[in-house]
Backbone as ProteinMPNN parsed JSONL, in Angstrom:
{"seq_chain_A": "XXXXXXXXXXXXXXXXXXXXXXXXXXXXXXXXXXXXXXXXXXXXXXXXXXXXXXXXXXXXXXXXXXXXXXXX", "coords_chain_A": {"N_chain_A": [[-41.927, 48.649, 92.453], [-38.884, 47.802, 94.343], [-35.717, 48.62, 95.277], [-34.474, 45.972, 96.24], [-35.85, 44.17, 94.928], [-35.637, 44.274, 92.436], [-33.049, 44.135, 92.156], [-32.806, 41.376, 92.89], [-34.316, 40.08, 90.338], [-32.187, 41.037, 88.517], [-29.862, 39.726, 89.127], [-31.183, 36.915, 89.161], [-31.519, 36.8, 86.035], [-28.579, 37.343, 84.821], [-26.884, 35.315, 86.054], [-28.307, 33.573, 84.498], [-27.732, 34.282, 81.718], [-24.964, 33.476, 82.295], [-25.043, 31.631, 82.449], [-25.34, 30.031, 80.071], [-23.495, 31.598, 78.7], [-21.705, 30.004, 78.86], [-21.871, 27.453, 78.527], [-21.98, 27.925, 76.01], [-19.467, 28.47, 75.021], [-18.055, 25.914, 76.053], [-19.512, 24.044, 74.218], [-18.132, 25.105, 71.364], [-15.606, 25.296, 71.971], [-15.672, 22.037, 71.823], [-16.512, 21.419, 69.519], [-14.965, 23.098, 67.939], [-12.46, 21.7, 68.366], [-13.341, 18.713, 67.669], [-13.661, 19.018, 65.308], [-11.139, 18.988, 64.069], [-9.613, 21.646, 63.745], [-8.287, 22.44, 66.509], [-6.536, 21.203, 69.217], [-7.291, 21.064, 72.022], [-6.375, 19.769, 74.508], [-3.343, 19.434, 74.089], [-2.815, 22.021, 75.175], [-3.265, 21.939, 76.939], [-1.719, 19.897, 79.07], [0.302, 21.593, 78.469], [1.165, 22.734, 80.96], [2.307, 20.686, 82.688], [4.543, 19.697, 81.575], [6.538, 21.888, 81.907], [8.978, 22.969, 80.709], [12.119, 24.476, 80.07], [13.813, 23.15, 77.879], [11.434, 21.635, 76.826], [9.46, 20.678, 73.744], [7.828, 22.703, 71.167], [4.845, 23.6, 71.664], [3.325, 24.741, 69.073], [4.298, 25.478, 66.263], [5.57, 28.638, 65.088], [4.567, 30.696, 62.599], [5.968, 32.55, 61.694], [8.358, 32.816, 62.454], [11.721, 33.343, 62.193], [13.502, 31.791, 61.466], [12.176, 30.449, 59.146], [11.401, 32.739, 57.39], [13.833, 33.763, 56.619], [14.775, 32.005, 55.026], [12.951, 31.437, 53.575], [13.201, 32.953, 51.856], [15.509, 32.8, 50.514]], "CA_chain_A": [[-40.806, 47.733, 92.44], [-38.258, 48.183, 94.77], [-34.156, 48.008, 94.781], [-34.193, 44.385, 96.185], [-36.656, 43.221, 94.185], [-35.224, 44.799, 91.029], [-31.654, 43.156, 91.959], [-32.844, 39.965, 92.72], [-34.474, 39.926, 89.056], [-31.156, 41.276, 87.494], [-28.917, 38.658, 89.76], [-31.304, 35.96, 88.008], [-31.277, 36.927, 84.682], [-27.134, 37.579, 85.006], [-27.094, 34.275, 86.156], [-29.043, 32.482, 83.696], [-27.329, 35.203, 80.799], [-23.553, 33.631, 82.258], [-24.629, 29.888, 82.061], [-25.585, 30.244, 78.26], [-22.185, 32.026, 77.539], [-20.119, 29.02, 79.461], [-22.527, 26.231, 77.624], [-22.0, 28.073, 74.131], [-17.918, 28.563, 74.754], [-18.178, 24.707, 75.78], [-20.097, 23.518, 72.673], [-17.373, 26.155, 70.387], [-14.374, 24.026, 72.389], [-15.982, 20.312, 72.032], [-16.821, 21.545, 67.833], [-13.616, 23.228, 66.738], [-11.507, 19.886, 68.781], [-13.932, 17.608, 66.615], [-13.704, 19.625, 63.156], [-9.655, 18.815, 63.961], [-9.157, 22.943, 63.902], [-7.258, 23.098, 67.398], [-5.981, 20.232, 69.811], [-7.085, 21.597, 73.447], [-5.305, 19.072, 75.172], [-1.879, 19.71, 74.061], [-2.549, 23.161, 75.857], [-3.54, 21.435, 78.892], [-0.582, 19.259, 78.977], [1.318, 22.179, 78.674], [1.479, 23.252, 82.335], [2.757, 19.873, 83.066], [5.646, 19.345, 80.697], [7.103, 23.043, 81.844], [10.991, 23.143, 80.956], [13.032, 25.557, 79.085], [14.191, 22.471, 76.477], [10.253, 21.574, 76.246], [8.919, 21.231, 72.325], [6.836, 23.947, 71.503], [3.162, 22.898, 71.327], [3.062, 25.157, 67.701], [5.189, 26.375, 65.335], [5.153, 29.915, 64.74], [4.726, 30.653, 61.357], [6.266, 33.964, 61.481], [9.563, 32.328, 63.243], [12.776, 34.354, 61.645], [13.858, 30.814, 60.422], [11.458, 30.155, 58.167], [11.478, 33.603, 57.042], [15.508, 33.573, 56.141], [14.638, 30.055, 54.587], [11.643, 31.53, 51.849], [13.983, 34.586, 50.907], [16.535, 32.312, 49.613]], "C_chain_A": [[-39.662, 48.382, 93.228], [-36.5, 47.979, 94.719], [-34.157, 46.659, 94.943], [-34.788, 44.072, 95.323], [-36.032, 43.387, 92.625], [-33.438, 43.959, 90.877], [-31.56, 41.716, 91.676], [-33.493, 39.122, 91.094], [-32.841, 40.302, 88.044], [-30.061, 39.963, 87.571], [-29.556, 37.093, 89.235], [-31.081, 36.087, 87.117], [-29.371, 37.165, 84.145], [-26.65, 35.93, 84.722], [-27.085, 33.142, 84.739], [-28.259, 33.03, 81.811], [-25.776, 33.614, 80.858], [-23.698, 32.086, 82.197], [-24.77, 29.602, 80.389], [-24.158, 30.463, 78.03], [-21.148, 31.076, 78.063], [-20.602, 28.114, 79.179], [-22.158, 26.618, 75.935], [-19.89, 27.931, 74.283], [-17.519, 26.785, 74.66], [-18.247, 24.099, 74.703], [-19.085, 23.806, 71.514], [-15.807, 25.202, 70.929], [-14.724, 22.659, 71.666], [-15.711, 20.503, 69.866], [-15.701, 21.824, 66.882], [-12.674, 21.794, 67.13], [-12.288, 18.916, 67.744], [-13.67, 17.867, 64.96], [-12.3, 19.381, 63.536], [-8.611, 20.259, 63.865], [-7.55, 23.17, 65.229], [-7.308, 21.561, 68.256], [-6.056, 20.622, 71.579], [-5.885, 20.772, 74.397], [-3.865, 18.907, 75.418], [-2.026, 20.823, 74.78], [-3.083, 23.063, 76.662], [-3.034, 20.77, 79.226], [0.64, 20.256, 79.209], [1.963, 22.418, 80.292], [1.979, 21.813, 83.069], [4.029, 19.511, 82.433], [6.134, 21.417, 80.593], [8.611, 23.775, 81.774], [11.421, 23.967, 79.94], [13.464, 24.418, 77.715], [12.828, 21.782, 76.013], [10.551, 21.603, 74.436], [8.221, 22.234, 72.593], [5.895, 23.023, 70.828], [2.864, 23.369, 69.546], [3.764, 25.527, 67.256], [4.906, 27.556, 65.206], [5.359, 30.757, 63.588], [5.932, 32.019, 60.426], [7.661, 33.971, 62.043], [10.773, 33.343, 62.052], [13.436, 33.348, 60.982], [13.155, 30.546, 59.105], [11.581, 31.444, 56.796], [12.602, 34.193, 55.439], [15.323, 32.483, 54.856], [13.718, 30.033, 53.142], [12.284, 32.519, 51.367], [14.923, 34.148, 50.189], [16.237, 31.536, 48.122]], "O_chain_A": [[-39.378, 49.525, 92.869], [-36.098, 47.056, 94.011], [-33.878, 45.982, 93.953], [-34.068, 43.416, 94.57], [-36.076, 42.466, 91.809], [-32.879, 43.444, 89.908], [-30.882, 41.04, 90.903], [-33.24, 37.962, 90.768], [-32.597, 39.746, 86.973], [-29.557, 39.358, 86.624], [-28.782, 36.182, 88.941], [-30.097, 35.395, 86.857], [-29.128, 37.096, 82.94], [-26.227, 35.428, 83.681], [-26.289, 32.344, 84.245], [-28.289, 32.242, 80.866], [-25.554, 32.9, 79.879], [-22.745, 31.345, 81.955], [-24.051, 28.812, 79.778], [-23.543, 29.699, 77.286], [-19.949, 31.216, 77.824], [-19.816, 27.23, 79.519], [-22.092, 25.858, 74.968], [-19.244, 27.227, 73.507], [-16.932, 26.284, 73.7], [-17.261, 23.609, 74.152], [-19.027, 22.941, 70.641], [-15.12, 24.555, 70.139], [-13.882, 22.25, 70.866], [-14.941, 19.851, 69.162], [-15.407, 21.349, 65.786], [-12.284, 20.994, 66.28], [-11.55, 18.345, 66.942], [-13.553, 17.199, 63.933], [-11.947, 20.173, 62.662], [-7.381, 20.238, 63.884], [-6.44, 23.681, 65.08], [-8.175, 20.772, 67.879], [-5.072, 20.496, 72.308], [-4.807, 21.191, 74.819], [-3.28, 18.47, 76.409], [-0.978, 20.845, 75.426], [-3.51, 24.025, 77.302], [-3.645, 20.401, 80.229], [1.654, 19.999, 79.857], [3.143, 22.247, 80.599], [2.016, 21.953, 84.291], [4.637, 18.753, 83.188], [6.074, 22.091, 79.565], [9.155, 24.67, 82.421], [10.812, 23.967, 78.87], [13.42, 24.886, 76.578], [12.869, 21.305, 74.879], [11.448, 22.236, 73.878], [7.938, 22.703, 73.696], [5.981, 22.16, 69.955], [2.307, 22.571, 68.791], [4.287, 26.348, 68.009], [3.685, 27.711, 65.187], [6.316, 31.531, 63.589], [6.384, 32.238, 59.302], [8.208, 35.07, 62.141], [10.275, 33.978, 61.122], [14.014, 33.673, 59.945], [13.795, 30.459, 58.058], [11.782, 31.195, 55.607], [12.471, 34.613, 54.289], [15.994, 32.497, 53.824], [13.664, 29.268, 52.179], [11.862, 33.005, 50.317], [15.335, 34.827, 49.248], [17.178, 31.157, 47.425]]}, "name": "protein", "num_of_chains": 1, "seq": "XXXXXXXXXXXXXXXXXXXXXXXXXXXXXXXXXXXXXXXXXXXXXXXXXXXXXXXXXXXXXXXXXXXXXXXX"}
């Protein structure tokens, strides 16, 4: 077996390895958006609605308001 021949087996199997892990990330997108977990779309919206007085797409639970707000 020689180097080409040994690449051109690795450069398939690479291949065929990197369409699996961009069909399973797919499937893991389409499943948590359906179970109602996460909302892709609002964070593909984002880059279109890009202004400093923007909403924010999430709250951040850990915000210094909220914080102030449960200590009282």
């Amino acid at each position: 077996m020689e180097l080409k021949e040994l690449q051109g087996y690795a450069t398939f199997f690479m291949t065929i390895f990197l369409v699996l892990m961009l069909y399973g990330y797919i499937m893991h997108l389409y499943r948590s958006e359906k179970k109602g977990e996460k909302d892709y779309e609002k964070y593909g919206k984002m880059a279109l609605d890009d202004e400093i007085d923007s909403t924010p797409i999430e709250t951040n639970p850990n915000s210094p308001k909220k914080t102030k707000e449960q200590n009282k």
